[in-house]
N, C-alpha and C positions, 0 to 999 in steps of 0.2 A: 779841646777834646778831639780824638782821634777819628775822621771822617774817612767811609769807604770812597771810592774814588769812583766804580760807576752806579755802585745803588748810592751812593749820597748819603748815607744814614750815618748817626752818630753814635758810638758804643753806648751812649742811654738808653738810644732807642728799640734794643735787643736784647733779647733775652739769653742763656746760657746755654740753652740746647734751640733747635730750629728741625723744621720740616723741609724739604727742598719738593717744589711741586714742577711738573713741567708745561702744563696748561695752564694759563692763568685765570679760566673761568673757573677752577677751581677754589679761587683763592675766598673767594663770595659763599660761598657752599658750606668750607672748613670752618670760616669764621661765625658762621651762625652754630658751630659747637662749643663755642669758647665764650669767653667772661673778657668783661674790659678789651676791646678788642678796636686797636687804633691802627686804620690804613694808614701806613705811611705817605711819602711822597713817592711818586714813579717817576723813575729815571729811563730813559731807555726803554719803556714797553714793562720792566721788569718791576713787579708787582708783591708788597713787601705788605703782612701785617705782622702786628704783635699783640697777644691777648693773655691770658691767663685759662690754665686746666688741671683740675686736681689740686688748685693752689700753685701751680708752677707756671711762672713766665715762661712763654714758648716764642719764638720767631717762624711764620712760614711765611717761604720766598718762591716764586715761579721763575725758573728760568727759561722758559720755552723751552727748548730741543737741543741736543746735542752735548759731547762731551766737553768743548771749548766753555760756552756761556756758565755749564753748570759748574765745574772748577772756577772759574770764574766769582760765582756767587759762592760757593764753599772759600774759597779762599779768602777772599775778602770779609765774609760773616767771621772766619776763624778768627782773622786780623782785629778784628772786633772784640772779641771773647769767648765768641760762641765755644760751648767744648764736647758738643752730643750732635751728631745730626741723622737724620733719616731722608734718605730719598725713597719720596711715596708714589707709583704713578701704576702704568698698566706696563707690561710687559708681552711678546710672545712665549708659550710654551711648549714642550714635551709630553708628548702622553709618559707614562701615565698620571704627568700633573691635570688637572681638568679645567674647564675654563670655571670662571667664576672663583675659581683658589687664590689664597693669600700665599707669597713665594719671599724667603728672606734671603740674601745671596750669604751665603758663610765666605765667599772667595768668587775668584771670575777671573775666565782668560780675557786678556788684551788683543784685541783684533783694531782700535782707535789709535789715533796719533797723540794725542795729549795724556798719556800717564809717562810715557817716554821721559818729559822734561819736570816729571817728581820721580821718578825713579829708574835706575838701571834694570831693575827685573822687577816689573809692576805685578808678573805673578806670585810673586814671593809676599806679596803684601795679603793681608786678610781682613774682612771684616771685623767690626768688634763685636767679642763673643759677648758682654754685658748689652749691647742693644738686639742684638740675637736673642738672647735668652727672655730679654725685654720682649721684646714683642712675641715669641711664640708663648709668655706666659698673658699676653695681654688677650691671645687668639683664644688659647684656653677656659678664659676667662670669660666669655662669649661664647663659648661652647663651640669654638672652631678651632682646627687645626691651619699650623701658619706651618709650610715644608719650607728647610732649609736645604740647600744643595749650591752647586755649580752654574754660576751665572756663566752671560759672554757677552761681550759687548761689542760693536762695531759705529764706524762713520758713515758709512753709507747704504743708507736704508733700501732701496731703490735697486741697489746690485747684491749685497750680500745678505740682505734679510728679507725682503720681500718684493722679488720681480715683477714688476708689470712689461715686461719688454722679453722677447726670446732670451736674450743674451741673460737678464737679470735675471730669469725663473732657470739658468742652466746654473748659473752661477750659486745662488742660493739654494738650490737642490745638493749640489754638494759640502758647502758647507752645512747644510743640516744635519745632512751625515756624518759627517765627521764630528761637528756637535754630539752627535746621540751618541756615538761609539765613545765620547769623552766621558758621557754623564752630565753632560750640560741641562738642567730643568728648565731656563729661562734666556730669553737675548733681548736684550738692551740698546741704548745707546749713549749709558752712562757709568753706570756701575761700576765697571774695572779701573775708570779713569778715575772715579769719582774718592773710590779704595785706597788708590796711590798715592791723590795727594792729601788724603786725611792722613794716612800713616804719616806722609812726610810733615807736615802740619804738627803733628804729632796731638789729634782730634778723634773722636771715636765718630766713624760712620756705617752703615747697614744701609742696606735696599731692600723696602718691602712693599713686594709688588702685585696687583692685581692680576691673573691670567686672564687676555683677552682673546688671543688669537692664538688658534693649533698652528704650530709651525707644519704641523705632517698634510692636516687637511686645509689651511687659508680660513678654515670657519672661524668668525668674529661672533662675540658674545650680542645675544640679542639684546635690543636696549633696555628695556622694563631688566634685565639678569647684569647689566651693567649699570645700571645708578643703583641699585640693592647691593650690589659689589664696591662700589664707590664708597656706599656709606657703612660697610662694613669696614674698607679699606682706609677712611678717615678714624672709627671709633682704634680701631684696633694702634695706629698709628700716634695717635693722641693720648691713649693709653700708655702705650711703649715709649714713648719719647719721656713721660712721665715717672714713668718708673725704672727707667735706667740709672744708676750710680756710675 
C-alpha cells in the first residue's frame, strides 16, 4: 500500500478530506472535538491525526509555517486520496475585516516562490467554491458570518508582512498599500501557494482563517478573544470540511 514519503502514513490511514493546521499544539485541541481519534506516527515534527465528525472520516495535519512544508503535506495527503482540504489557522487583516473574524480566501495574489512550480499563473487558479460555500454555510450555522474575499500570501514574514527592523516596517508599509488598493482582506503565508497546487492536484482547497492582527494598526487579538476565536474557528472548520461535496 502506498506510503507518503515524509509524513509516513499509509492511504488507510486517512481520511478523504483533511484539515491543514500550521501550529501543532493545535493538533491536541481539534482532537478533543472528534470521535475515534488516532495520533498517528510523527515524522519530522509534523503531527497527523485522524478521527471521525458528523460521521465523516477527517484527517488533520500541522505543518508548521510556510508555503514549502505546507504543499508538501497537501501533496502528499492528495497522493493518498485525500480530495477536500482546508487550511485552518490565524491570518493578518484589513479593516474593515475585524479581529476575531472568520476569512475564507475565494482567490489570492502570489507574492511566494512555491506555486511557480504547480503553475504558470498561480493567480488564475481559484479556491473551491463548494468549500466556500461549505464553510460560510457552516459560519451561519453558528450564527456567524465567514467573509470571503482576496487573500495574499508571501515568504517572508519579517520583510514583507510584518517589520521589526527599519527596513522591514518601510518595506511592509508599502506593500500594505498596495494590498488595500487591490482589495486584499487577509495575508498569509500560504494560501496562494496552497491554491495552486490543489488545482494542479486536481483537489478541492479553501483557507479559513482567523483575523488576528490589523495589518493597518500591528494590534494582536487579546488572548481570552483568541482561544474563543480558536474554537469558533475549529467548530466552524469541522463543520465545513463535513459538509462539502
Amino acid at each position: 500500500m502506498k506510503t507518503a514519503w515524509y509524513l509516513g502514513h499509509r492511504a488507510d490511514a486517512v481520511g478523504d478530506r483533511a484539515l491543514l493546521i500550521g501550529d501543532p499544539d493545535r493538533i491536541d485541541r481539534i482532537a478533543g472535538r472528534m470521535e475515534d481519534v488516532r495520533f498517528l506516527p510523527v515524522k519530522r515534527g509534523l503531527r497527523t491525526i485522524t478521527g471521525v465528525y458528523n460521521g465523516k472520516i477527517v484527517t488533520v495535519a500541522a505543518f508548521g509555517m510556510g508555503a514549502p512544508i505546507a504543499t508538501i503535506v497537501l501533496h502528499e495527503l492528495a497522493d493518498l486520496g485525500v480530495s477536500r482540504f482546508l487550511r485552518i489557522g490565524t491570518a493578518m487583516y484589513f479593516p474593515p475585516m475585524q479581529g476575531g473574524g472568520l476569512l475564507v480566501s475565494e482567490h489570492a495574489l502570489c507574492f511566494e516562490g512555491t506555486s511557480h512550480a504547480y503553475s504558470d499563473d498561480p493567480e488564475a487558479s481559484r479556491a473551491d467554491q463548494s468549500l466556500i460555500d461549505a464553510c460560510r454555510e457552516a459560519g451561519a450555522a453558528a450564527g456567524k458570518t465567514v467573509t470571503g474575499g482576496l487573500f495574499a500570501t508571501y515568504d517572508a514574514f519579517y520583510r514583507d508582512m510584518f517589520g521589526i527592523d527599519d527596513e522591514g516596517r518601510v518595506r511592509a508599509a508599502k506593500n500594505h498599500q498596495a494590498l488595500r488598493e487591490a482589495g486584499v482582506i487577509a495575508i498569509d503565508m500560504e494560501t496562494s501557494a496552497l491554491i495552486a497546487s490543489a488545482a494542479a492536484l486536481n483537489v478541492g482547497f479553501a483557507s479559513l482563517c482567523l483575523g488576528t492582527v490589523n495589518a493597518a494598526t500591528r494590534e494582536k487579538l487579546a488572548p481570552d478573544a483568541l482561544a474563543a476565536g480558536e474554537a469558533l474557528l475549529f467548530e466552524t472548520a469541522l463543520e465545513g470540511i463535513t459538509r462539502a461535496v
